[in-house]
DSSP file (Angstrom, degrees, kcal/mol; ACC not computed):
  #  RESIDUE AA STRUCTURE BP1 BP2  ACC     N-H-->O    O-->H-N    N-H-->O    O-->H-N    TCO  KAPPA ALPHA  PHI   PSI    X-CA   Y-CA   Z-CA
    1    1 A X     >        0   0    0      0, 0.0     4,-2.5     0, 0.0     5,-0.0   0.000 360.0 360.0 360.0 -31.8  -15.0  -13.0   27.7
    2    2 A X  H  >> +     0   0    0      1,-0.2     4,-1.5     2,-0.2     5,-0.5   0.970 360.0  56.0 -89.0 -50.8  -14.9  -10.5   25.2
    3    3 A X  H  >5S+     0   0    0      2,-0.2     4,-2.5     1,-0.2    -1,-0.2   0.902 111.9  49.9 -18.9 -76.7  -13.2   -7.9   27.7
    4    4 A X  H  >5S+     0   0    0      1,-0.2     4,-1.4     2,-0.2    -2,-0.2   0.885 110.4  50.7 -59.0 -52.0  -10.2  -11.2   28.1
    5    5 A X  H >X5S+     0   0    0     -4,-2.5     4,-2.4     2,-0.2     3,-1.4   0.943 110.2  47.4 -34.4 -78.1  -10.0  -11.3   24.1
    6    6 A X  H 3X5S+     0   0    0     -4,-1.5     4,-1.0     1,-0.2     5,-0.4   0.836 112.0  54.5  -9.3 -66.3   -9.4   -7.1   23.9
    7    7 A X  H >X<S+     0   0    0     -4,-2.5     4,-2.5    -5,-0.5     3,-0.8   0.879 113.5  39.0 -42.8 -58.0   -6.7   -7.5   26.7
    8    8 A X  H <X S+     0   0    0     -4,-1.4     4,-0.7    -3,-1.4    -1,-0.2   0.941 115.6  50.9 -59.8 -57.2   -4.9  -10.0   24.8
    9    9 A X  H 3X S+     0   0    0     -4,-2.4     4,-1.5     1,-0.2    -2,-0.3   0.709 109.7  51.8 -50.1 -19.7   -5.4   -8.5   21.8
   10   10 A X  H <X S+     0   0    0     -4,-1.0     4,-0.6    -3,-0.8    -2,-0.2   0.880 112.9  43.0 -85.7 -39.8   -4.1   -5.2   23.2
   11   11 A X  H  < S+     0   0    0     -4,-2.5    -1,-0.2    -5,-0.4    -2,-0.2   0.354 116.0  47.1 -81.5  12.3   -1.1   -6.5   24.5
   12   12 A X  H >< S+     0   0    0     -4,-0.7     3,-1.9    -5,-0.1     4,-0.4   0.836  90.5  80.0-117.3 -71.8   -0.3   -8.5   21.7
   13   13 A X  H >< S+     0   0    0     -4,-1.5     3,-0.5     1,-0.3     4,-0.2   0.460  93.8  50.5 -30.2 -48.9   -0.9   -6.0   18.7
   14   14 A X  G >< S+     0   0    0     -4,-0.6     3,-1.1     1,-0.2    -1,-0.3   0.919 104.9  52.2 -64.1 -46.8    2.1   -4.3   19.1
   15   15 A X  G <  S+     0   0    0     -3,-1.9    -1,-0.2     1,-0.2    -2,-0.2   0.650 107.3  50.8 -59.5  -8.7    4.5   -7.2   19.2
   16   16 A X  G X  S+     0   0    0     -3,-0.5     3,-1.2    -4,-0.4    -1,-0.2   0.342  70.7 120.8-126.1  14.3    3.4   -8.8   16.1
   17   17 A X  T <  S+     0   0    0     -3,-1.1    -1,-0.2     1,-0.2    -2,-0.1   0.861  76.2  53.1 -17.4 -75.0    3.6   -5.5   13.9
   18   18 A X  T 3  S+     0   0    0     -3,-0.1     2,-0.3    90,-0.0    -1,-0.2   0.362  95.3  98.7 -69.7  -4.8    6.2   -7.2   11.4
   19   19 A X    <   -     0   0    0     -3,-1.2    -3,-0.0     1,-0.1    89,-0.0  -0.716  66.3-144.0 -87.3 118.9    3.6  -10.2   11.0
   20   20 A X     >  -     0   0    0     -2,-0.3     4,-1.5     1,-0.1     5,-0.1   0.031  42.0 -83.0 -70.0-160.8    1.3  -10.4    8.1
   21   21 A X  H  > S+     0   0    0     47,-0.2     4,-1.2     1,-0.2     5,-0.2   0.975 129.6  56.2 -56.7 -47.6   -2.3  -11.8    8.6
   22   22 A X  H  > S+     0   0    0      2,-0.2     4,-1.9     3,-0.2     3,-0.2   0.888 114.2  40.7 -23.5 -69.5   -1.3  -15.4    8.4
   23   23 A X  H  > S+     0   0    0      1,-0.2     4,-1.4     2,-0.2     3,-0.4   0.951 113.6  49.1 -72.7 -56.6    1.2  -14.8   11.3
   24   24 A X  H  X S+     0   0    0     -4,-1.5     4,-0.6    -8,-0.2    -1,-0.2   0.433 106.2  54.3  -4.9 -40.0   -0.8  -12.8   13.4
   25   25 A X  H  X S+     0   0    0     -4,-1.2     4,-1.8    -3,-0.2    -2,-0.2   0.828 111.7  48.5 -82.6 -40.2   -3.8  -15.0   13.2
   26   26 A X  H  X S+     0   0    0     -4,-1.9     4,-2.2    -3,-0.4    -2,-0.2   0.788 115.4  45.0 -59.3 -35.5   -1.2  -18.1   14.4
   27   27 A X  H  X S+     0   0    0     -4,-1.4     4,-3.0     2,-0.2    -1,-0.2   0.919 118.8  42.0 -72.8 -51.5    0.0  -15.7   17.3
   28   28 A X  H  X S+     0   0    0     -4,-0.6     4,-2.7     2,-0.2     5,-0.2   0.934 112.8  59.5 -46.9 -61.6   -3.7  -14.7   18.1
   29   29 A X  H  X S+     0   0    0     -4,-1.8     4,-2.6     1,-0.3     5,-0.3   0.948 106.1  37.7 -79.5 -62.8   -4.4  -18.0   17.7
   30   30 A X  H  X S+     0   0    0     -4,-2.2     4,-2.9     1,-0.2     5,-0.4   0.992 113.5  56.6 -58.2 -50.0   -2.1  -19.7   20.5
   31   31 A X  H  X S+     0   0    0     -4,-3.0     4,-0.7     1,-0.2     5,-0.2   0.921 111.2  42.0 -43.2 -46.9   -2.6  -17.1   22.9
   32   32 A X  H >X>S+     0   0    0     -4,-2.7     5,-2.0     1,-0.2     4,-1.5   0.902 116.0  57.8 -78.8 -39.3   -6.5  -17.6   22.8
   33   33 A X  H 3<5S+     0   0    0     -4,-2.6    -1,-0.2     1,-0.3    -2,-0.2   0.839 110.8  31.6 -24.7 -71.3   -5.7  -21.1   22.8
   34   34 A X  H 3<5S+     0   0    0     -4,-2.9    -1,-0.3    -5,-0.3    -2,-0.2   0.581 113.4  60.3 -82.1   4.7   -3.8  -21.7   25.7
   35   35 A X  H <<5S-     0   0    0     -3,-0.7    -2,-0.2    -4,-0.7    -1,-0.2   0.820 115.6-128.8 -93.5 -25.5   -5.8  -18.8   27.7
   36   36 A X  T  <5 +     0   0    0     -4,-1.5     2,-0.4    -5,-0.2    -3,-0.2   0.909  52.1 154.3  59.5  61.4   -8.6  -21.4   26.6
   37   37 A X      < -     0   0    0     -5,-2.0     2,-0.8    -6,-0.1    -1,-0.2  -0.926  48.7-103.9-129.3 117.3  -10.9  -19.3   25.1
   38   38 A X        +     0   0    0     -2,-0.4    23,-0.2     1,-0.1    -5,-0.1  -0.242  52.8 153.2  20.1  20.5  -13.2  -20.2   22.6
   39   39 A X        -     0   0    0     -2,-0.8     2,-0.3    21,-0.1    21,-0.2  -0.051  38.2-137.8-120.0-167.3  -12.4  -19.2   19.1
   40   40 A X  E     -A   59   0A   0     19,-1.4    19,-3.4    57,-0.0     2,-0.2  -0.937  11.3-153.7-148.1  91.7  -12.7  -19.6   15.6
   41   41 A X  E     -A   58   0A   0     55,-0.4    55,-3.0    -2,-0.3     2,-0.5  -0.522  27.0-174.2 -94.4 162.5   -9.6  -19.2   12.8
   42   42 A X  E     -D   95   0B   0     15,-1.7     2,-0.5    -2,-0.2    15,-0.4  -0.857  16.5-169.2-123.3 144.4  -11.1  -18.2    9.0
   43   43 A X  E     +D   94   0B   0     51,-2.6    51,-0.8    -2,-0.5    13,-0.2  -0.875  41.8  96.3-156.5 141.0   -9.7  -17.8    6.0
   44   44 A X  E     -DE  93  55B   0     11,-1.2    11,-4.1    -2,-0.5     2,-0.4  -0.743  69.4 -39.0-164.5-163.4  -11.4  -16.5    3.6
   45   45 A X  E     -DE  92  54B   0     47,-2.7    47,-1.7     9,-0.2     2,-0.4  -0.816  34.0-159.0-114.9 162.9  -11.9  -12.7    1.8
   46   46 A X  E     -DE  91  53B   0      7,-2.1     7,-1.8    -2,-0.4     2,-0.4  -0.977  20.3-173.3-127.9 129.1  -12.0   -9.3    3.2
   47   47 A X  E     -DE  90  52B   0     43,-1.8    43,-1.7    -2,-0.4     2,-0.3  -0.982  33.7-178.9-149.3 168.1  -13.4   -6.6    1.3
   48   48 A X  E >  S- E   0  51B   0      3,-0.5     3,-0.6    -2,-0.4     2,-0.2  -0.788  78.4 -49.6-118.5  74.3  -14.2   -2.8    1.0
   49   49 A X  T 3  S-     0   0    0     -2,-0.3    41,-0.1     1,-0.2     0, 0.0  -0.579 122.5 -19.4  45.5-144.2  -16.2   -2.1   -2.2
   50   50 A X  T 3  S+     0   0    0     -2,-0.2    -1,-0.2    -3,-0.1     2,-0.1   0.413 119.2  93.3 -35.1 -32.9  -14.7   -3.7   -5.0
   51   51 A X  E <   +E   48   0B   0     -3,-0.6    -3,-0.5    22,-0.0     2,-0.3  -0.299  49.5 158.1 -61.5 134.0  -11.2   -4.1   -3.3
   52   52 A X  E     -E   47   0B   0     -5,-0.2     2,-0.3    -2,-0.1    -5,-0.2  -0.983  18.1-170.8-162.7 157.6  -11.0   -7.4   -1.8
   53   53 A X  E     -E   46   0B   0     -7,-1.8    -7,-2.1    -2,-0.3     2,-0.7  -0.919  37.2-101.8-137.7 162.8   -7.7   -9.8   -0.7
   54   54 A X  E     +E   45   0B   0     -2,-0.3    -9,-0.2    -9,-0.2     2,-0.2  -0.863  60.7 155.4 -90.2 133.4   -7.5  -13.1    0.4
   55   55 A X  E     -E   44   0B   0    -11,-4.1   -11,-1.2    -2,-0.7     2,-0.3  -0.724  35.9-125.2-138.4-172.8   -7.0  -13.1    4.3
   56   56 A X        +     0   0    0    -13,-0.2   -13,-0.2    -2,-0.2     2,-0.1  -0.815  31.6 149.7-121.9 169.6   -7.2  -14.8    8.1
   57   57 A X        -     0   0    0    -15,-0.4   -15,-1.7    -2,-0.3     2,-0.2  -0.542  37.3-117.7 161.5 172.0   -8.8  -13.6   10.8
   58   58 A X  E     -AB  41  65A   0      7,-2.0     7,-2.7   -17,-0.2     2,-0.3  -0.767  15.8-141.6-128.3 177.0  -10.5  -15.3   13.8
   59   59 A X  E     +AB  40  64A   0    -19,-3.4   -19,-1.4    -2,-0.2     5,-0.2  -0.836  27.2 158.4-119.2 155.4  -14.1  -15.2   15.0
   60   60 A X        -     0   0    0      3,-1.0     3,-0.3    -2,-0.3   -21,-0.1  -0.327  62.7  -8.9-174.5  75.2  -15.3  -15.2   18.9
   61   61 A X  S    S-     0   0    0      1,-0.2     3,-0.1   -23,-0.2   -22,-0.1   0.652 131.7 -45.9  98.0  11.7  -18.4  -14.1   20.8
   62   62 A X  S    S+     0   0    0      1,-0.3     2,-0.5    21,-0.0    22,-0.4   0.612 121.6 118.9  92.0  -4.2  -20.1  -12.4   17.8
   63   63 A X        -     0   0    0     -3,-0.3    -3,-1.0    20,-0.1     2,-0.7  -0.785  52.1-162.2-109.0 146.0  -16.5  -10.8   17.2
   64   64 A X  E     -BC  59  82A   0     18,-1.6    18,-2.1    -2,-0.5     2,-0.7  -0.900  19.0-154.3-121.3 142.5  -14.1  -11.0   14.3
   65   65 A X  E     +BC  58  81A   0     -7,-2.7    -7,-2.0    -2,-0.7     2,-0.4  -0.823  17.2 177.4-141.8  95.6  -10.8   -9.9   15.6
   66   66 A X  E     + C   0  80A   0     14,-1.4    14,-1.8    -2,-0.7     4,-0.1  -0.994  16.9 169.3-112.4 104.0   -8.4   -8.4   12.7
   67   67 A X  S    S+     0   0    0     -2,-0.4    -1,-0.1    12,-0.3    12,-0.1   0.309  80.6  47.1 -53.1 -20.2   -5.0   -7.0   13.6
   68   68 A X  S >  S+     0   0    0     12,-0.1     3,-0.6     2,-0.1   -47,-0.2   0.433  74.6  99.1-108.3 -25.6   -4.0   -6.8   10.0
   69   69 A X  T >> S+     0   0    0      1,-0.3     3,-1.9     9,-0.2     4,-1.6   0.811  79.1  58.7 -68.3 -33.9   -6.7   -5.3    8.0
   70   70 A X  H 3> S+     0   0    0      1,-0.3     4,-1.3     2,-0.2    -1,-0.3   0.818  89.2  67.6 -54.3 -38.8   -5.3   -2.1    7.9
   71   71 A X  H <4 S+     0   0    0     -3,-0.6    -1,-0.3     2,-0.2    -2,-0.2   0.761 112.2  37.5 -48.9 -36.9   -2.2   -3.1    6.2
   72   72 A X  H <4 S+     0   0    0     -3,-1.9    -2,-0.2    -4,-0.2    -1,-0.2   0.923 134.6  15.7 -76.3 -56.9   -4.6   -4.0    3.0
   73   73 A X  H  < S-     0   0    0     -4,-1.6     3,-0.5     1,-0.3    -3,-0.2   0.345 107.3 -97.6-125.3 -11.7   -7.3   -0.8    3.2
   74   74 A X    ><  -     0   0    0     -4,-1.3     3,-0.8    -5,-0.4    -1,-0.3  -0.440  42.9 -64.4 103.0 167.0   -6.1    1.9    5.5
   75   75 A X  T 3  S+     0   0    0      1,-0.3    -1,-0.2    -2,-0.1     4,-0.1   0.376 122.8  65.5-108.6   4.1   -6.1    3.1    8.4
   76   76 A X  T 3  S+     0   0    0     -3,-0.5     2,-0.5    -6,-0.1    -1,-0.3   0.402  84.7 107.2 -93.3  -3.5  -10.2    4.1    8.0
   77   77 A X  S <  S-     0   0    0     -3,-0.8    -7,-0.2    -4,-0.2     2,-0.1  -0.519  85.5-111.6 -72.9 127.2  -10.5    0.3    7.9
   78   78 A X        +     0   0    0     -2,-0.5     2,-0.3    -9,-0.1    -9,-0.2  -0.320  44.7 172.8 -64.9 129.0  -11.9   -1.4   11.2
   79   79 A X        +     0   0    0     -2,-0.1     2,-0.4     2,-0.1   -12,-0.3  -0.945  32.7  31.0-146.8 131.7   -9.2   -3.4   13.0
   80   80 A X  E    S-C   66   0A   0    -14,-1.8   -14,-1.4    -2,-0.3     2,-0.5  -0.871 112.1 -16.2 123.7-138.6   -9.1   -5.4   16.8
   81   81 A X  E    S+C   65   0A   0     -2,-0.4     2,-0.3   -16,-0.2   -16,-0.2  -0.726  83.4 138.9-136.6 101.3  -11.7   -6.7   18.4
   82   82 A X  E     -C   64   0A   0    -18,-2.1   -18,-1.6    -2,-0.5     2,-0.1  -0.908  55.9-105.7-151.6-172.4  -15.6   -5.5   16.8
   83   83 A X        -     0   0    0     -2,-0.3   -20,-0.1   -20,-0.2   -21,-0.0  -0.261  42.6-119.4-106.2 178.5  -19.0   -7.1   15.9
   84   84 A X  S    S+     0   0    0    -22,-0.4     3,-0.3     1,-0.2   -21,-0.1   0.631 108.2  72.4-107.8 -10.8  -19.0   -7.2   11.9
   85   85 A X  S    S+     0   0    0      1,-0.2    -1,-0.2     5,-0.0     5,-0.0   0.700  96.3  48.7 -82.3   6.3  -22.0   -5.0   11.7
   86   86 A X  S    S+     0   0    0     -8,-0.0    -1,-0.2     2,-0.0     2,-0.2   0.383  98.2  91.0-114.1   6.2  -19.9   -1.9   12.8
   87   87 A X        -     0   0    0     -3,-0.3   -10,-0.1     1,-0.1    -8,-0.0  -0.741  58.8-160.5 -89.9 147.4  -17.0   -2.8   10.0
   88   88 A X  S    S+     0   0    0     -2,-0.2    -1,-0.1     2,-0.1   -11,-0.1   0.693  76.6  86.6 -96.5  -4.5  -17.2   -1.4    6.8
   89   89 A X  S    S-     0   0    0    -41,-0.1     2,-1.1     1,-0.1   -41,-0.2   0.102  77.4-143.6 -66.4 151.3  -14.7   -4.3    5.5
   90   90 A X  E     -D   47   0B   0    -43,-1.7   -43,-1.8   -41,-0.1     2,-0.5  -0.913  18.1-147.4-126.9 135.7  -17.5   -7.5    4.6
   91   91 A X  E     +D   46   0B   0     -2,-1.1     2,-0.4   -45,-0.2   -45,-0.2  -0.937  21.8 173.5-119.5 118.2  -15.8  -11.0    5.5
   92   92 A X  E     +D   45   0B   0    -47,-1.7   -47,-2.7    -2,-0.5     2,-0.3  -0.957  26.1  82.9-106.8 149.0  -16.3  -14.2    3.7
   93   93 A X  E     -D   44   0B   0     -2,-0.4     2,-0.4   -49,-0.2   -49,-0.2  -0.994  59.0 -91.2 153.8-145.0  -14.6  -17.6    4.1
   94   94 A X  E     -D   43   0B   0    -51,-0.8   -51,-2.6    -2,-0.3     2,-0.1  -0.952  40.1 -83.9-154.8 138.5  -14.7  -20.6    6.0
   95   95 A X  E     -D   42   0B   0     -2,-0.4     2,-0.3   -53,-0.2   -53,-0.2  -0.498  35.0-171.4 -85.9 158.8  -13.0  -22.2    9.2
   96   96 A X        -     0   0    0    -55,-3.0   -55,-0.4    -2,-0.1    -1,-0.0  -0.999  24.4-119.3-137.6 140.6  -10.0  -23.7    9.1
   97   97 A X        +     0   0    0     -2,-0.3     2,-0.2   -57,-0.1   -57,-0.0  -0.387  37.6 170.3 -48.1 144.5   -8.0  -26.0   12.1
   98   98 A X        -     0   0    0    -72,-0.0     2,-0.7   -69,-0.0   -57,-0.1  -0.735  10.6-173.4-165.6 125.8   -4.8  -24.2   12.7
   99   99 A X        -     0   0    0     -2,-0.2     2,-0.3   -66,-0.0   -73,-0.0  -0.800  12.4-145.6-117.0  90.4   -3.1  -25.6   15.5
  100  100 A X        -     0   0    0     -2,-0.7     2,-0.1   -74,-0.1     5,-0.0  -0.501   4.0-138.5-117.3 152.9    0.1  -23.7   16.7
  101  101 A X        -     0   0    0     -2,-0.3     4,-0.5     1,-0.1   -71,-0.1  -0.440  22.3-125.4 -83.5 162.4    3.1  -25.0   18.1
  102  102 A X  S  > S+     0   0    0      2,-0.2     4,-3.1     1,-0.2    -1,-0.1   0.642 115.8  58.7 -51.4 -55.4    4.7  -23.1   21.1
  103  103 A X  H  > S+     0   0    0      2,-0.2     4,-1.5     1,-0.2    -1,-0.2   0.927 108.2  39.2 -30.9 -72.0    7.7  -23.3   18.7
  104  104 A X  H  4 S+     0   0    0      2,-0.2     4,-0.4     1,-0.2    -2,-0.2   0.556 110.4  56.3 -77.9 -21.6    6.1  -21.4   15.8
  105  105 A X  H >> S+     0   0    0     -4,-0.5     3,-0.5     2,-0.1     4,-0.5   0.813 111.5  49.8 -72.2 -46.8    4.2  -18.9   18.2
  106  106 A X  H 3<>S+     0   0    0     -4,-3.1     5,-8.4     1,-0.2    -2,-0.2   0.867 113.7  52.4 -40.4 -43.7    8.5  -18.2   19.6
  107  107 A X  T 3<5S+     0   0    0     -4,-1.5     3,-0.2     1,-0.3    -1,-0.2   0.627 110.5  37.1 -36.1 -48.5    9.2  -17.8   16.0
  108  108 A X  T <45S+     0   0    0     -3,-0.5    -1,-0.3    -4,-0.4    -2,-0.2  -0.048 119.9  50.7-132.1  -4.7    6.9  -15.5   15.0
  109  109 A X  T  <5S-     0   0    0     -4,-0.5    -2,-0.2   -93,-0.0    -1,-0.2   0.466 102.1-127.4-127.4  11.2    7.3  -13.7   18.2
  110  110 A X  T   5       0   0    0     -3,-0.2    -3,-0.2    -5,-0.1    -4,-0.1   0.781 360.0 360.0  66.3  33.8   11.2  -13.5   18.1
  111  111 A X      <       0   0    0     -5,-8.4    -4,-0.2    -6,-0.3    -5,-0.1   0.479 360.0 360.0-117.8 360.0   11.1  -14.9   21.4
């Protein structure tokens, strides 16, 4: 499963550059959706010492799969598809429903 996440994720990442977390997670979030695999969106915080932001990101398998994080922390910040013990970034928060329309994935994907 986690192999089919990656895939998606790989092939996705690029296209949704111009996308903050928010949008990204919606985008994530319909692909995994309709591919009808298993997941989980959060929102919550992400943080790196003291630095910390309010963010998305979704959970899966034992994987938290952030496209985004880097955009806050840098590019030594862990970001795709990884277990959360090999991040140095610490995530808290909470699931939330987010249910996205076909419409609002076109949008967001300029398609």
């Amino acid at each position: 499963m986690i192999d089919r996440i990656k895939a998606i994720v790989d092939r996705t990442a690029g296209k949704i550059a111009h996308l903050e977390c928010d949008g990204a997670t919606r985008v994530l979030n319909y692909l995994l959706t309709k591919e009808g695999i298993p997941h989980q969106v959060m929102r919550g915080r992400a943080a790196i010492g003291v630095e910390s932001i309010t963010h998305y990101w979704i959970e899966a398998e034992g994987h938290i799969i952030d496209v985004k994080i880097q955009m806050w922390f840098g590019p030594t910040a862990t970001q795709g598809v990884f277990k959360p013990e090999n991040s140095k970034t610490e995530y808290t928060g909470h699931p939330i429903q987010m249910a996205t329309s076909e419409k609002i994935y076109g949008l967001l994907m300029r398609i």
